[in-house]
C-alpha positions as CSV (number, residue, x, y, z in Angstrom):
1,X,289.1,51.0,-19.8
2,X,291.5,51.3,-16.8
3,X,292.3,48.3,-14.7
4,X,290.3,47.1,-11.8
5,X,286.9,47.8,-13.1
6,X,287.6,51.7,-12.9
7,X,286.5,53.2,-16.3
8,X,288.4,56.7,-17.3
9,X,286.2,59.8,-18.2
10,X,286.6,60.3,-21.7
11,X,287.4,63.3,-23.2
12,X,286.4,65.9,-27.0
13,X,289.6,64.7,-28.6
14,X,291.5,67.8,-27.8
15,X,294.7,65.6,-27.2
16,X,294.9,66.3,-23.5
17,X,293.6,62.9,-22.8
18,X,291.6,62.1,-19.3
19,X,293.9,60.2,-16.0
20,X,293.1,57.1,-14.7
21,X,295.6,54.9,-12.2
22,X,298.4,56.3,-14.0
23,X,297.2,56.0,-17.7
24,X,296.3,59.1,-19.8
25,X,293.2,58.0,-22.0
26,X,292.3,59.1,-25.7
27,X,288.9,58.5,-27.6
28,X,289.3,58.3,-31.0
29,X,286.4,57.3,-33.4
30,X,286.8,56.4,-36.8
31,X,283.4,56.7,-39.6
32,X,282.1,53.2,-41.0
33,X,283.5,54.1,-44.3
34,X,287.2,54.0,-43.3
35,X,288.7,50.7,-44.0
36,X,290.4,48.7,-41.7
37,X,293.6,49.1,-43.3
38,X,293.2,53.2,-42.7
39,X,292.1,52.9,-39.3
40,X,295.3,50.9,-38.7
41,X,297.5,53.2,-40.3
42,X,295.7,56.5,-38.7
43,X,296.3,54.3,-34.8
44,X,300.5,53.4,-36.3
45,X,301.0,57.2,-36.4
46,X,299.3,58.1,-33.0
47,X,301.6,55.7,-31.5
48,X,304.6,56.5,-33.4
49,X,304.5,59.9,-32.7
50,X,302.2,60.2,-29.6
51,X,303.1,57.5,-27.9
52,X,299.7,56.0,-27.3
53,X,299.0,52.4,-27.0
54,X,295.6,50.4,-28.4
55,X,293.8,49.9,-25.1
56,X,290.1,48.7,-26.5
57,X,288.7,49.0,-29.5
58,X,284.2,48.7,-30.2
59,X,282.8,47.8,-33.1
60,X,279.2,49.6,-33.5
61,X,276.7,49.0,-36.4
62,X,277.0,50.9,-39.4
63,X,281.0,50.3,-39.0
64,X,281.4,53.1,-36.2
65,X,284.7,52.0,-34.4
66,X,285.4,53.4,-31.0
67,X,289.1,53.3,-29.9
68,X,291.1,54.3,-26.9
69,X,294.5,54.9,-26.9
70,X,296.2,55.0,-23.8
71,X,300.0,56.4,-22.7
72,X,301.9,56.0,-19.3
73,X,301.0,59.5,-17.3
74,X,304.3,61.7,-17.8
75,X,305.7,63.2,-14.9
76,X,304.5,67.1,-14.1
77,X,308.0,68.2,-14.1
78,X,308.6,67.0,-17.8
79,X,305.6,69.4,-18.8
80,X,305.6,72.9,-16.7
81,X,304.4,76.0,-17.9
82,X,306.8,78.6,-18.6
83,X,307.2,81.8,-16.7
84,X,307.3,84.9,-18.8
């Protein structure tokens, strides 16, 4: 959830991520029947590697967790396409 009230869209988990004030949102959910312990290694690596941040995490019945990750917005320049 963005600051300020202001929820970000949320997107299919295609690793583009949705923009909000600056913050580039993931959705990640993660089955009831992985263990804690595995849902916090799976988040380590997104962040290692990603650079995404825990931003909220909900717990559902049956065990359903729904997480968003969330990175600083990287400047355009840093990811233009290439000319052919």
């Amino acid at each position: 959830m963005a600051r300020g009230g202001q929820t970000g869209d949320v997107d299919a988990g295609d690793g583009e991520g949705n923009t909000t004030d600056g913050w580039e949102y993931r959705p990640v959910q993660l089955p009831g029947d992985v263990s804690r312990m595995t849902a916090a290694v799976r988040l380590a690596i997104q962040a290692e590697f990603g650079g995404w941040e825990l931003s909220r995490v909900r717990l559902y019945p049956g065990g359903v967790r729904k997480v968003w990750l969330r990175r600083r917005r990287r400047p355009s320049s840093l990811m233009a396409e290439p000319t052919i």
